[in-house]
C-alpha positions in Angstrom: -80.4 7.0 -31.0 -81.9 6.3 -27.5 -85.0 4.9 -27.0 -87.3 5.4 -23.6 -90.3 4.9 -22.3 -91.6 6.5 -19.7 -94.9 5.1 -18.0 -97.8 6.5 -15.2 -97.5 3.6 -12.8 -96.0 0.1 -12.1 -96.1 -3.1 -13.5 -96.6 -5.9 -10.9 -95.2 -9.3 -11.3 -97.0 -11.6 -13.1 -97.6 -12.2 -17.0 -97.6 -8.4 -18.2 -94.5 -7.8 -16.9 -93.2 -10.9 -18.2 -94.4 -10.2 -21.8 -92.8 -6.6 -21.1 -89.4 -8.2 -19.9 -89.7 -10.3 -23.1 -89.8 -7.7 -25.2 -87.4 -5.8 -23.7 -84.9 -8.4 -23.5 -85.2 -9.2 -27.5 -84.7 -5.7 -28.8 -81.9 -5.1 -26.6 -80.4 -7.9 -28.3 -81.3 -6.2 -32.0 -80.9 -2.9 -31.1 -78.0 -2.3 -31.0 -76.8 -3.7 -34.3 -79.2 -1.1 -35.4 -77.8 2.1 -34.3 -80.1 2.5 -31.0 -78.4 2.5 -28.4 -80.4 1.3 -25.8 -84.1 0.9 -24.7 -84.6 2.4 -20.8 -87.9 2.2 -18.7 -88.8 4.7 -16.6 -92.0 4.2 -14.0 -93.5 6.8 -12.5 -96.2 6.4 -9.6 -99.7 7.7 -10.2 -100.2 11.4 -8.8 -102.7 10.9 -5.4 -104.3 14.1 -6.1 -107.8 14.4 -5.3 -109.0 15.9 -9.4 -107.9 14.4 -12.8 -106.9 17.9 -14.0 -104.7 17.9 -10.8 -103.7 14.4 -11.1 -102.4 15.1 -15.5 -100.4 18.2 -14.2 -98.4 16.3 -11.9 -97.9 13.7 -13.7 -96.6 15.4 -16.8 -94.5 17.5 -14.5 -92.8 14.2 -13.7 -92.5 12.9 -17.0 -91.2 16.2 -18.5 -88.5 16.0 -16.0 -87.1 12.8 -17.9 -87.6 13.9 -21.5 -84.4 15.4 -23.1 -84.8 18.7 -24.9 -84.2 17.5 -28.5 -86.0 14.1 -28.0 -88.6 13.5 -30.5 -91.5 12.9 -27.9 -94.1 10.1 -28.6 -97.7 10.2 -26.9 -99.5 7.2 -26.5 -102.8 8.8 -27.2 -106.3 6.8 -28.1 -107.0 10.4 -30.1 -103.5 9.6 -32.4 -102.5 8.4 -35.2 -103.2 4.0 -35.8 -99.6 3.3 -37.8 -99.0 -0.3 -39.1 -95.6 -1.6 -38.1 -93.8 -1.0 -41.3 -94.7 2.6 -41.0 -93.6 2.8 -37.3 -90.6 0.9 -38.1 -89.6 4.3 -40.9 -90.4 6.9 -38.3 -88.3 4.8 -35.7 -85.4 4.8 -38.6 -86.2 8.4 -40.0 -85.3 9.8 -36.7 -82.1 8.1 -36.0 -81.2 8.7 -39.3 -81.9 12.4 -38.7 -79.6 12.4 -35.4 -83.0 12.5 -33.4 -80.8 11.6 -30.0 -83.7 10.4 -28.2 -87.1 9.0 -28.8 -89.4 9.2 -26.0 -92.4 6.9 -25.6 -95.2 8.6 -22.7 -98.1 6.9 -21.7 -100.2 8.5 -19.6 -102.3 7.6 -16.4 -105.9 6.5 -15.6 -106.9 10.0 -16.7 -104.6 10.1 -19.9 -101.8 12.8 -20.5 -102.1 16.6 -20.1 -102.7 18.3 -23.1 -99.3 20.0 -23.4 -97.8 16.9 -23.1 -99.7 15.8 -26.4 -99.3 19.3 -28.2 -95.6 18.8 -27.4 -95.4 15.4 -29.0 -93.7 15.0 -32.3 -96.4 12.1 -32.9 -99.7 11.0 -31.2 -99.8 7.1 -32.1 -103.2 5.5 -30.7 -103.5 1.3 -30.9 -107.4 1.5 -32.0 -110.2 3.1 -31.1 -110.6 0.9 -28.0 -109.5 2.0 -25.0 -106.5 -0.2 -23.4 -104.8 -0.6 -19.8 -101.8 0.9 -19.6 -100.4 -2.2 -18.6 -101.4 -3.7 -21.6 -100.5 -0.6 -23.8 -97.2 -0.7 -22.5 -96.5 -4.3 -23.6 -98.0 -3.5 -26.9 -95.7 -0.7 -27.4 -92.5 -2.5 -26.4 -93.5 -5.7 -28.8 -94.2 -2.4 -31.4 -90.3 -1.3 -31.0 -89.2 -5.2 -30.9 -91.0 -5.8 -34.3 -89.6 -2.3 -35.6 -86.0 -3.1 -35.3 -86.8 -6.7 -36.8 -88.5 -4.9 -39.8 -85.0 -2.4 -40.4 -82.6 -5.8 -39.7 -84.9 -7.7 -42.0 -85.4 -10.4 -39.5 -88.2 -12.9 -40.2 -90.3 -12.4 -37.3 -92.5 -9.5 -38.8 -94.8 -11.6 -42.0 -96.0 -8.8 -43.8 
């Protein structure tokens, strides 16, 4: 199974980026050995339209374009579910043990992700009731999928 995540604007150099490439880096080197078969990152630039309602329609235009048709989609949603690792480490595994060919990661913009984006998600996952930079959300997530695959490969790293 694929994994992807698809993000509403760039991440400039400097430490979130370099926690992002961290991550990165280490499950690609897991991964694998797992049955995914790859982790790709996919930017897209914030819509420039002048209304937020504008602004989500564009953007999930955008990030619909990349999403495979039998992908199990994944919103990044402050309204979703709050899973503990182990438990997002099973969903990860139920899917690609289910022939899921893709999971696909979206988080959304400054104003969030339209709301066909979330009805079309297979699960809303939020990290807390705070709400978080997408920057920052997106280094959470990708340390989230690292500590998943070390979870299934019974690596150390996750203390439970």
């Amino acid at each position: 199974m694929r994994l992807s995540v698809i993000a509403i604007g760039r991440l400039k150099q400097g430490p979130e980026r370099e926690l992002a490439d961290r991550y990165y880096q280490r499950f690609d080197e897991i991964g694998r050995k797992l049955g995914f078969r790859g982790l790709e990152l996919h930017e897209i630039a914030e819509s420039r339209a002048r209304d937020a309602a504008t602004r989500m329609t564009e953007e999930a235009a955008a990030i619909g374009a990349l999403v495979p048709e039998r992908a199990a989609l994944v919103a990044m949603d402050e309204r979703g579910d709050s899973l503990d690792s182990v438990s997002f480490a099973r969903k990860l595994a139920g899917w690609r043990d289910q022939s899921v060919p893709q999971t696909v990661f979206v988080i959304g913009g400054a104003d969030g992700l339209s709301p066909e984006l979330r009805r079309r998600a297979k699960l809303l996952v939020s990290f807390g009731a705070a709400t978080w930079p997408h920057q920052m959300v997106r280094v959470m997530l990708l340390e989230q999928i690292y500590r998943a695959a070390t979870i299934l490969s019974g690596h150390p790293y996750h203390r439970a």
